[in-house]
C-alpha positions as CSV (number, residue, x, y, z in Angstrom):
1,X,-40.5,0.0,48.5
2,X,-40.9,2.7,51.0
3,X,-36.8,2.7,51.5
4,X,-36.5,3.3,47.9
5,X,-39.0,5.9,47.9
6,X,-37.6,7.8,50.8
7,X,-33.9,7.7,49.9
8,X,-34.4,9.0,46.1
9,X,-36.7,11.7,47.7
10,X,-34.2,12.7,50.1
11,X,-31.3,12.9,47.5
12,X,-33.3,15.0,44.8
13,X,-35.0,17.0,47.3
14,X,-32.9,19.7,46.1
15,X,-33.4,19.5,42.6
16,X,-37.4,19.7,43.2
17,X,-37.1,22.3,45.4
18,X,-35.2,24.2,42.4
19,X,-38.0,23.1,39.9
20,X,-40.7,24.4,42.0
21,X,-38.7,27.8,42.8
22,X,-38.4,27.9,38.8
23,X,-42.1,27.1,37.9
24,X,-43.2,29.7,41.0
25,X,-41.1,32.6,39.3
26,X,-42.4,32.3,36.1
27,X,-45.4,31.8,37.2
28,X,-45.3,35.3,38.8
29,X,-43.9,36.7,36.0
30,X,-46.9,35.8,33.9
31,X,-49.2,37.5,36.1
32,X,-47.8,40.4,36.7
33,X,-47.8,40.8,32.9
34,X,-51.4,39.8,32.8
35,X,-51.7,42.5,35.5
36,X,-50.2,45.1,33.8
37,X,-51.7,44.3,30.8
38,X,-55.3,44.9,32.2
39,X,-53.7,48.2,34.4
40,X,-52.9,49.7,31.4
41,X,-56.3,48.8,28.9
42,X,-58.2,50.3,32.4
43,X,-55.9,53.5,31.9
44,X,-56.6,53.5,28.4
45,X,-60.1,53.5,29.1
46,X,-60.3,56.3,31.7
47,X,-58.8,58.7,29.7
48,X,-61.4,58.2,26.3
49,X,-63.6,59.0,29.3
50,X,-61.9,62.1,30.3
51,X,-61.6,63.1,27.1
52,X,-65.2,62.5,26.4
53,X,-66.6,64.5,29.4
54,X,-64.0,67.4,28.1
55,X,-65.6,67.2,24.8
56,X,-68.7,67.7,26.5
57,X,-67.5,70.5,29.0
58,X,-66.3,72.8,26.2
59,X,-69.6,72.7,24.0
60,X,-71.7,73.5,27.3
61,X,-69.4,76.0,27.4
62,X,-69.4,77.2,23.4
63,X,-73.5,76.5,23.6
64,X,-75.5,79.8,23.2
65,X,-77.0,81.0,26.3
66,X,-80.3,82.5,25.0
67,X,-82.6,82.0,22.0
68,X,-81.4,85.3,20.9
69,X,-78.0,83.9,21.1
70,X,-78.6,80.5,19.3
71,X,-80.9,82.6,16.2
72,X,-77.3,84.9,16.3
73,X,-75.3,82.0,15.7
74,X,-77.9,80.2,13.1
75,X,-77.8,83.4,11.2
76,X,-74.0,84.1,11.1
77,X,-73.4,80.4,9.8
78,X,-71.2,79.8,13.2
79,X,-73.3,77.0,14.7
């Protein structure tokens, strides 16, 4: 039994070494594009952030200084 074994291991050795260089690559290709996938929903997420804090930038920027300044802009309808 063990003969048997042995001697149709040692003469398809080469066709499972093929298989499992087959199943490793596309393996690795699946990752990766699980990888990328995730790089690119993180870079999608980063920039609604940026683009929030920007938002938020410019109207500190465009907010009236004083109460003068907000009673200004209340009055001229530009608020």
């Amino acid at each position: 039994m063990w003969a048997i074994l042995t001697s149709w291991f040692s003469s398809n050795l080469i066709k499972i070494i093929g298989w499992g260089a087959i199943a490793a690559s596309v393996a690795a290709v699946l990752l990766g594009a699980k990888q990328s996938g995730r790089t690119a929903e993180r870079y999608d997420q980063l920039k609604k952030i940026v683009e929030i804090k920007d938002a938020q930038l410019r109207a500190t920027v465009d907010a009236p200084r004083t109460r003068a300044d907000l009673v200004k802009r209340l009055r001229d309808g530009k608020f």
